[in-house]
N, C-alpha and C positions, 0 to 999 in steps of 0.2 A: 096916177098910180093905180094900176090892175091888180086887185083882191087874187089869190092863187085860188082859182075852182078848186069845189070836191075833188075833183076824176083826177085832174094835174095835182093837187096835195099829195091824194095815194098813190100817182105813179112816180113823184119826189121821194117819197118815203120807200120806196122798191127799190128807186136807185142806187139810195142809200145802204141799204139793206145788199145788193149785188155788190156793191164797192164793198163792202166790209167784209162779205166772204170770199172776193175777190183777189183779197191780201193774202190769205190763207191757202187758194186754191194756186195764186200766181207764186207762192214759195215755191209747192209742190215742183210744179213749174221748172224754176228756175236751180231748184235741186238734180234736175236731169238733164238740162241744155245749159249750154252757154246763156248765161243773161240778154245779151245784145243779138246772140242767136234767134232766141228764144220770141226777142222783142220782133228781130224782122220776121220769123215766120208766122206771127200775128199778125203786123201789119199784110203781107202777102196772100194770107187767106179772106184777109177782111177785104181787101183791095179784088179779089177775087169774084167773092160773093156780090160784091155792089157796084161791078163795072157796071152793069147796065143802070146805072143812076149818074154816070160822067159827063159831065156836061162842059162846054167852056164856058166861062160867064166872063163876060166882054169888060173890062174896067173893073173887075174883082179880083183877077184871076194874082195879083201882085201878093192882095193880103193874103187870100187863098192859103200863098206859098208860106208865106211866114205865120198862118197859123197853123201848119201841119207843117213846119219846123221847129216852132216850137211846142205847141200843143201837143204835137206824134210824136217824131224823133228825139227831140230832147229831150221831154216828160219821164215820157216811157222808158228810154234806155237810159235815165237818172236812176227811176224808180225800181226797176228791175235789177239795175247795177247795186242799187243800195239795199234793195230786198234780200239780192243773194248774198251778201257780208251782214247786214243784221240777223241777230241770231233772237232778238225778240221783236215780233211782230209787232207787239201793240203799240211799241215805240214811234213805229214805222206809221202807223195811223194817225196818230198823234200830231207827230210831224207832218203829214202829208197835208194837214190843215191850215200852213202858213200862206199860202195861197191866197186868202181873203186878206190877211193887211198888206201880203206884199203888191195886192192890187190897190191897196190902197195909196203905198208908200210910190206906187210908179205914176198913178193920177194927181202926185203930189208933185212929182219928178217931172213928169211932161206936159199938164194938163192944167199945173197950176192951182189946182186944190189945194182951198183953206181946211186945213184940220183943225179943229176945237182940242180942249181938253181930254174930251170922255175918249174919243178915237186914239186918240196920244195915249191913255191909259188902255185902251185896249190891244193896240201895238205892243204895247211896251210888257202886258201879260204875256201876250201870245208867243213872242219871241224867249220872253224868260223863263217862260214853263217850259217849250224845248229848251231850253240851254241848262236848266234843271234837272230833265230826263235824262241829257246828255252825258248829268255827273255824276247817273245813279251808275255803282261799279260793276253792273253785272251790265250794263248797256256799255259805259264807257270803251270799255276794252273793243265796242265796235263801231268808233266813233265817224270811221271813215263811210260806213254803210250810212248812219243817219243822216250826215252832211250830205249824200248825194240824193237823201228823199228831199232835205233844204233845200237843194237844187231843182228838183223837180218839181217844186209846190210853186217855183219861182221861176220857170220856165212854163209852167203850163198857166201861170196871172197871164206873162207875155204872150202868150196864144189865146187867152178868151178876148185879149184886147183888141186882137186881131179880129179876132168873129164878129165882136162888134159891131165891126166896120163895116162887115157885111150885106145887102140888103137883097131879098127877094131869092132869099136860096133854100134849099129842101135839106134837113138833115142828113139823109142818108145821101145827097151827093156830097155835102162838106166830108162826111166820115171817110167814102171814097175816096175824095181829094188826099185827105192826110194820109192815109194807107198807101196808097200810090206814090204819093213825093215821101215819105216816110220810107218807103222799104230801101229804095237802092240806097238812101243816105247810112243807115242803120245798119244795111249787109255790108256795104263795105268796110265799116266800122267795127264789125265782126269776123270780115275777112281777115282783115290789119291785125287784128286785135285780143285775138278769139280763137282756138285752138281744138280741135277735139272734135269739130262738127261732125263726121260722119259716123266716130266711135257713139259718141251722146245719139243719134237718130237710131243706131243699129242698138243701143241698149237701152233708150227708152223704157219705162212700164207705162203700163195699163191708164195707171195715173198719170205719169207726166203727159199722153197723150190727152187725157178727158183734162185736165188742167190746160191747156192748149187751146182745147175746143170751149170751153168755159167763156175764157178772156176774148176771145173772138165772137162767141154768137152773144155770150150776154151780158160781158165788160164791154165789150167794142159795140156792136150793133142795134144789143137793147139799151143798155143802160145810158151809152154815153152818146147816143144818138137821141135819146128823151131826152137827156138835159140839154144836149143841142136845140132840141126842140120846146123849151123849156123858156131856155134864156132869149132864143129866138122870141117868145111870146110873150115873156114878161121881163122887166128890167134884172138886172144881174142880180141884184141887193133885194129883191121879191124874192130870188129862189136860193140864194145862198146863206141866208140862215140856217135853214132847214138840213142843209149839206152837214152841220153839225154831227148829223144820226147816223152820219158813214163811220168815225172813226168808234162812235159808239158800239155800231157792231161789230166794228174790226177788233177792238178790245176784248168783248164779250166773247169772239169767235177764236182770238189770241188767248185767252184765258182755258178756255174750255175746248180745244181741237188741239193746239200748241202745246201747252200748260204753262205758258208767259209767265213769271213772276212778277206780281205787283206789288214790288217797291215801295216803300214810302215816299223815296224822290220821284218816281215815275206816275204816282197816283196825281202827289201832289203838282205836278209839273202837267199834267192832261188837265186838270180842273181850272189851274193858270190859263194853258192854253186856248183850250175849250170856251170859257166864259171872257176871255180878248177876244177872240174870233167872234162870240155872239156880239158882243159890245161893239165892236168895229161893223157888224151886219147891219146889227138894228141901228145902230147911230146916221149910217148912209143910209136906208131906209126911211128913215124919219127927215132926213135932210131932202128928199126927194119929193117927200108927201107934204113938208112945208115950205121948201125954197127956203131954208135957213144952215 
């Protein structure tokens, strides 16, 4: 079990920090385009910028696909689908944290992991604090937007499982890969699906473009290219504790940019959440570092 360096600690905590005002800055976003619009012309600029990182890798190339199926296209056009019907943020951050037990419930699922008690209780928080959030009446009424960050925290478990798998790959070509098989899946799902595309480019603002460019150079290429490189280097359960401090700021930046109402079912349903998700981090954690 590998200790997280200084240097990789502080660029953990940055990450975190760009996801949480990522949520904020991808409303903005998805207030001016199509959602799924929105998602492909991120994937398209990312895929853009890091062609010259494409590589084929011989006997990867399978998982590749299905982690930039699910990790890109279905993540993202969950997330963004669900951003643009939530009308409070912080919800969305919250939620977006189930991610750690539903990898845990799928290593249960396919891999045959023994779950103890403490894990079982921390599942069993994590899911109920969202379901919690979900009753408070000022979120409820946009139940259908949270249910699809659900989706998303559970689509993108089944894409890091995919990375995995991976061996001897460069972040920035993985990021490539997913933008790339990512976009024609996403546009034409916006094509279908999705309405208005030329009206929303031609009346864009200022913002919804730098909102655009945000999720692309430092949602896409900074942030989630380090944790690519991250988990690349240290076990999943080393960096995903720490992942905690994203919806921290997403909350903090939902309070104070938004002016999010915090609820007393919403408060009390992040604290559920939040300390299930640590309980489920640190309990695989400690099962790694003793083989128990």
């Amino acid at each position: 079990m590998l200790a997280i360096a200084p240097r990789d600690l502080a660029l953990l905590v940055f990450i975190c920090l760009i996801w949480g005002f990522n949520l904020i800055v991808s409303k903005y976003g998805v207030g001016e385009f199509p959602p799924l619009f929105f998602t492909a012309m991120r994937f398209a600029l990312v895929g853009l910028l890091l062609l010259p990182f494409v590589r084929v890798s011989r006997g990867q190339m399978g998982a590749i696909v299905v982690a930039a199926l699910f990790s890109g296209a279905a993540h993202f056009s969950t997330l963004f689908a669900g951003l643009a019907i939530a009308d409070n943020v912080s919800s969305v951050a919250i939620a977006g944290q189930l991610g750690v037990p539903f990898t845990t419930l799928m290593s249960i699922a396919f891999l045959g992991e023994v779950v103890r008690w403490r894990r079982w209780l921390g599942i069993a928080l994590a899911f109920g604090g969202v379901m919690l959030i979900g009753l408070d009446p000022g979120i409820f009424q946009f139940w259908e937007g949270l249910g699809l960050v659900v989706l998303s925290a559970f689509t993108g478990s089944l894409g890091l499982m995919a990375v995995k798998k991976l061996t001897g790959w460069n972040p920035l070509e993985l990021q490539a890969w997913v933008a790339i098989i990512s976009f024609p899946v996403v546009g034409l799902f916006s094509y279908f699906f999705e309405s208005g595309h030329a009206e929303a480019v031609a009346s864009a603002s200022l913002t919804g473009w730098m909102a655009l460019v945000f999720t692309v150079l430092m949602a896409s290429i900074v942030a989630h290219t380090g944790y690519y490189y991250l988990v690349h280097k240290y076990p999943v359960t080393s960096v995903s504790p720490l992942t905690v401090l994203s919806p921290v700021f997403g909350v903090y930046f939902g309070v104070t940019i938004f002016g999010d109402d915090l609820g007393p079912r919403l408060v009390l349903g992040a604290i559920m959440t939040l300390t299930g998700v640590f309980i489920v981090a640190l309990r695989e954690r400690k099962i790694i570092e003793t083989g128990t």
